[in-house]
N, C-alpha and C positions, 0 to 999 in steps of 0.2 A: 432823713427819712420823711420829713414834714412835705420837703418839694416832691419829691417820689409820689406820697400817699395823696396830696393835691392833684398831682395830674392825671391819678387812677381813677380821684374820685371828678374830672371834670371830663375826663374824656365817658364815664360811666350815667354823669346827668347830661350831658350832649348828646350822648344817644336815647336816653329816655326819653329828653323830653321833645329832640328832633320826630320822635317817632310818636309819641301822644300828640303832636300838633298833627303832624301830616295825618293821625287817624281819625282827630276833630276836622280837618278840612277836609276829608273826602265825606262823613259821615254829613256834614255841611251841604257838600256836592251833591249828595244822595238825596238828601231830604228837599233840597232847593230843584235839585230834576224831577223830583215827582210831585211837588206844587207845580213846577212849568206846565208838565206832561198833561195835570189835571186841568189846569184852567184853561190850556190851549184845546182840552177837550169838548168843555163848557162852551168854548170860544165858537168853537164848530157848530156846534148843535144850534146856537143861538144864530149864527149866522146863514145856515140851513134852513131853518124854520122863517128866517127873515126874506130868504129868496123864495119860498113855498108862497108868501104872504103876497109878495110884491108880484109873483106871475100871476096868481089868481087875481087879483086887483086891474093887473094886464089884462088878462083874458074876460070877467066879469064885469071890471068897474067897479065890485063891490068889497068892503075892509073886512077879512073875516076872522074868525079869532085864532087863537094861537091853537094847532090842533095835539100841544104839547099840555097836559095839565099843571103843570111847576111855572107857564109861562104868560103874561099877561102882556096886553097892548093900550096902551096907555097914548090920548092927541096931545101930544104933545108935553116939551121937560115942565110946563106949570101945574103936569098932572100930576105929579111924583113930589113927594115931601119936601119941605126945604132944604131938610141936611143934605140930601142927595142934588141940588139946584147949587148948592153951595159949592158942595165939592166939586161940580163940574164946571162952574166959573174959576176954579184954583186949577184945574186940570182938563180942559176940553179934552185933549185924546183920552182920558180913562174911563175903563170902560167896568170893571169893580167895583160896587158901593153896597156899604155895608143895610141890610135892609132893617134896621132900627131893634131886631129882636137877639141880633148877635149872629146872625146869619149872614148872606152873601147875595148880593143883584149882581147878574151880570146884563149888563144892557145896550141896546144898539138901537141904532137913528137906522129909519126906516121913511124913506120917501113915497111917497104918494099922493100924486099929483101935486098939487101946490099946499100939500100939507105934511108934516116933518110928525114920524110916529113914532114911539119909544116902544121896543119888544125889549120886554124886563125878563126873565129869568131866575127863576130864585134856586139856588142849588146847595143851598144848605144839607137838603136830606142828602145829596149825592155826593159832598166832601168826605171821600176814604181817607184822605191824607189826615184830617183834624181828627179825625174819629179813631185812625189806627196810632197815632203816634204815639198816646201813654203803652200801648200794648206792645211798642216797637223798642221803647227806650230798653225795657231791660236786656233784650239781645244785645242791643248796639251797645250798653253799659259791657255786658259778656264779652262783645267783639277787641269792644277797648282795652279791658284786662287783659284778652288773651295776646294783643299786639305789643301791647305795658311789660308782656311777660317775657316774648320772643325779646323786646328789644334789651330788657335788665340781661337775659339771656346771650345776647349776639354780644352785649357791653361787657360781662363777665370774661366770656372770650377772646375780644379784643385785647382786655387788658393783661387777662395771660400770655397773648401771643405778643402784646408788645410791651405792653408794663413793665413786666417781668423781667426781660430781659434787661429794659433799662433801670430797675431798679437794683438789678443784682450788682449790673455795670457802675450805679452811682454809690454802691455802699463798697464794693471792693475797694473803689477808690479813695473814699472816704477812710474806710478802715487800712489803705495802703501805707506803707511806713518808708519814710523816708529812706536812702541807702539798699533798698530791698525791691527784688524783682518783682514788679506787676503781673499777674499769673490773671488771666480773664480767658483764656481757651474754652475751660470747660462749664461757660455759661454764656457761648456766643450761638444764636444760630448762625444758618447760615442763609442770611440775607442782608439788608440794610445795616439792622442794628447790627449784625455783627462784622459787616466790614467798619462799621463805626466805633465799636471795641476793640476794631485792630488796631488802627488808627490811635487813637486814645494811647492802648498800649505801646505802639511804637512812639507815640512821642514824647510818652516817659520815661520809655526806657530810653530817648535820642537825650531828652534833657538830664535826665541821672548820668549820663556816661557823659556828655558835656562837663555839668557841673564836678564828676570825681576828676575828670582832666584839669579842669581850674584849679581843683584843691591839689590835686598835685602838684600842676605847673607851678603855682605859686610856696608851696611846701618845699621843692624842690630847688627853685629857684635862689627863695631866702638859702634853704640849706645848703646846695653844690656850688652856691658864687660866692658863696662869704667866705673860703677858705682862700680861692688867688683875688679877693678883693683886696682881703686884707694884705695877702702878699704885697700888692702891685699899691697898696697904700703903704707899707711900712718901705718898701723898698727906694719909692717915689721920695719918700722923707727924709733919706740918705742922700739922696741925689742932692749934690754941689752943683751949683752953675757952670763955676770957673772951674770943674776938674771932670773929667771923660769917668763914665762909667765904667769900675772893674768888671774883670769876664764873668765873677762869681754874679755881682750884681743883673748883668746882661743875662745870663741862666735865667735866673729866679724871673727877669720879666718875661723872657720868653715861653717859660712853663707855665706861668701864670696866667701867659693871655694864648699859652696853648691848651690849658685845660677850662676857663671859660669859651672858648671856640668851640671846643670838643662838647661839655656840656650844654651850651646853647641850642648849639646843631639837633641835640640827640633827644632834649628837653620840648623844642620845641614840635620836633618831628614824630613824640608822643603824643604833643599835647593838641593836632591837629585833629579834626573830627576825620578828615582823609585817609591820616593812617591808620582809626580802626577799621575802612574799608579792606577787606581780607580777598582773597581772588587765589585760586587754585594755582599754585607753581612747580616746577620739575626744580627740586634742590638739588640736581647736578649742573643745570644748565644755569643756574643762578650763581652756584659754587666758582663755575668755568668765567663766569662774567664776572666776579671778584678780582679773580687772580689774574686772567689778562687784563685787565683795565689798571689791577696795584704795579705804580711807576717802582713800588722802589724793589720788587719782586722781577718786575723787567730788568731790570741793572746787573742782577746774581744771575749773571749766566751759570756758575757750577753750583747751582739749588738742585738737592735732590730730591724733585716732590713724587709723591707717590699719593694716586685720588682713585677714593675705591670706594664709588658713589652707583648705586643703580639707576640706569638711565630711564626706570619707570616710576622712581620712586616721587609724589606729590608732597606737597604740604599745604598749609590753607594759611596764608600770610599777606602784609602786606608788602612791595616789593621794595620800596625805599625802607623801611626799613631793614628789614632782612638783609639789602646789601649792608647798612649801618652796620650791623652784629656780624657780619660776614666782615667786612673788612677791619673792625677793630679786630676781631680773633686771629685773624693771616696778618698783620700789624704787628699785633702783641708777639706772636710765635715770630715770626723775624726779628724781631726787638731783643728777646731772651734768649735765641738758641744759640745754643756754645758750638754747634756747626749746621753747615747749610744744607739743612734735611727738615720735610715736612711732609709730614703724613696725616689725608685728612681720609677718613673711614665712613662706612655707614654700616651699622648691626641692628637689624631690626629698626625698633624706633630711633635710637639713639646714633646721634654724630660725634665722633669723637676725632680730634686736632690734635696732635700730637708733635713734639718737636727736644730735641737733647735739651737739657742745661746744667751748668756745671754744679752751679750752689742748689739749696733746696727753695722754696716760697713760702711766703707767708702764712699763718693759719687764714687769717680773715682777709683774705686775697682780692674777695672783691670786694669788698665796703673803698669809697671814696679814697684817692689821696695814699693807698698804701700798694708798697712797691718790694719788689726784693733788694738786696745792699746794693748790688753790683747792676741795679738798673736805671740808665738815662732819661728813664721817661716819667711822664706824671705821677703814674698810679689813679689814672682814672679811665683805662681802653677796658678794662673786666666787669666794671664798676659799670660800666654804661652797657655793655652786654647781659648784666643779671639784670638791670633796669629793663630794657626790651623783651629778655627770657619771661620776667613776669608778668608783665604785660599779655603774653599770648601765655602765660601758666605752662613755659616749662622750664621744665626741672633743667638748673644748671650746677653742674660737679665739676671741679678739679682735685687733681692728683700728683704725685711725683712718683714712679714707680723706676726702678734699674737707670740711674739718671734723664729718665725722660719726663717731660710735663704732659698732662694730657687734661684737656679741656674736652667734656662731655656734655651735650644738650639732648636731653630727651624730650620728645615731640609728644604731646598730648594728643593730637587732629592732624594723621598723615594717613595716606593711601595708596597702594599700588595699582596703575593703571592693569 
């Protein structure tokens, strides 16, 4: 709140005090162009009066006096006070000297014949500018206020229209809680700052979902390899140099380094920020690309599949893995079916796989490593498809009904074209 309240209050004395300078120096400007205006006034008159002087002197021969009463003619600078002798040995071009009573000479060298003449001017009585400026200041105090007032004013506004926004922006953040979505929509405008709290928000939300994929991968990792670690270590321990491995042995590595394969693959194909790139898909044409691409489905020429997939129906997935959970589930159903039949459906939202088998299955079917009696495989192809199903939040069911198995996924985010 401190950094917030700081840059409200420096962006609110930046403009105040930008704006009392700039009204000191035009108020500067004003009063400096009307001493110019006055004394280049002064300037004139004197210098008229001196050409009045010099024709007549032309025409006559004779010096006559100044026919200005404020103005006098003086032979010469030894005729004029010291101080003013002084000054204009410190300053030959000046032409201003102050006349000893607090008033003002303005004076000019006047030739005439072989004699150099001083027309002095005194114009004290005619300085408006000295005489109006106590009468001036309280306006111009007025004028300052009233710019003092627009500019506290313009400054107020500023910092509503941008302050604001970023201090809302810095405190949601502040007050954002780890694991929990950054919600900033409904205090962005729409400009700068608010494609700047997009931004923000997207790359919290990029780094939350990073970081829960780490806490995964690694939670998962420890947890889904430690079970054929330990296998492929206690089995490894058994192993004789001098004697061949039995078939039971040979199993046990095989499953073992077939279900860290399996988990690896599937583990790390979560934990890639790619695969939560999602992209609209036809889940018949993805279905069809499962089952001709699966080698060991090409082999059962007498497979009775039956696929009753609408060709409009979408989902919003990503594609690798999708085939992942596509092809453990058409894997798994070949794996168990007590004959070569499979039937994959679509009802509404819901997919459902379907396939004979003779015994029934486990209650907790898909948690890791468990399997029914009479099955050759891991017990980890269900186990890695609930893994992906939550991932996208759906809902995944199985069942045994009139000896068939039937594996259900209900889609949260599907659409028909």
């Amino acid at each position: 709140m401190l950094a917030s309240h700081s840059l409200k209050t420096s962006l609110q004395r930046s403009i105040v005090l930008f704006s009392l300078l700039l009204a000191l120096c035009l108020m500067l400007l004003m009063l400096g162009y009307a001493w110019v205006v006055e004394d280049n006034v002064f300037n004139r008159l004197v210098t008229a009066e001196a050409e009045h002087i010099s024709r007549q002197y032309q025409q006559t021969g004779n010096v006559i006096a100044p026919s200005q009463p404020f103005m006098t003619l003086h032979a010469g600078w030894q005729a004029l006070p010291g101080e003013i002798q002084q000054l204009r040995q410190l300053a030959p071009q000046r032409v201003e000297f102050p006349n000893g009573s607090g008033g003002t000479l303005h004076l000019q060298t006047i030739a005439l014949g072989n004699t150099d003449w001083i027309l002095a001017a005194d114009v004290t009585a005619f300085e408006v500018t000295r005489d109006y400026l106590p009468k001036l200041l309280p306006y111009l105090g007025l004028a300052l206020a009233v710019v003092l007032a627009m500019a506290f004013a313009l400054s107020r506004y500023l910092s509503l229209k941008i302050i604001r926004p970023l201090q809302a922006i810095s405190n949601r953040v502040k007050q954002h809680q780890p694991g929990t979505a950054l919600n900033l929509d409904d205090t962005l405008p729409d400009n700068e700052i608010g494609y700047l709290g997009q931004t923000i928000q997207h790359n919290i939300a990029q780094l939350q979902a990073a970081l829960a994929r780490e806490t995964d991968f690694t939670r998962d990792i420890s947890h889904e390899l430690r079970t054929p670690a330990t296998v492929l270590k206690m089995v490894l321990s058994r192993l004789n140099s001098s004697q061949a491995p039995d078939e039971q042995t040979l199993t046990q590595l095989t499953q073992a380094a077939l279900q860290m394969e399996q988990t690896i693959h599937v583990l790390l194909a979560l934990a890639r920020e790619e695969s939560m790139q999602q992209q609209p898909l036809c889940l018949l044409e993805e279905i069809e690309h499962c089952l001709v691409n699966n080698p060991r489905l090409m082999r059962q020429s007498d497979l009775q599949l039956q696929l009753t997939v609408a060709a409009n129906y979408h989902i919003s997935a990503n594609k690798n893995l999708l085939h992942i959970l596509l092809n453990n589930i058409i894997d798994n159903a070949l794996n168990h079916a007590s004959a070569n039949q499979l039937e994959i459906s679509l009802n509404g939202d819901e997919l459902c796989i379907a396939n004979p088998v003779a015994t029934g299955s486990p209650a907790d079917i898909h948690s890791p490593g468990v399997k029914g009696h009479s099955s050759e495989g891991i017990g980890q192809g269900l186990h890695l498809v609930n893994r992906i199903c939550q991932g996208y939040q759906w809902q995944l069911n199985s069942c045994i009904r009139d000896n068939w198995f039937y594996l259900t996924i209900a889609f949260t985010v599907a659409h028909n074209d």
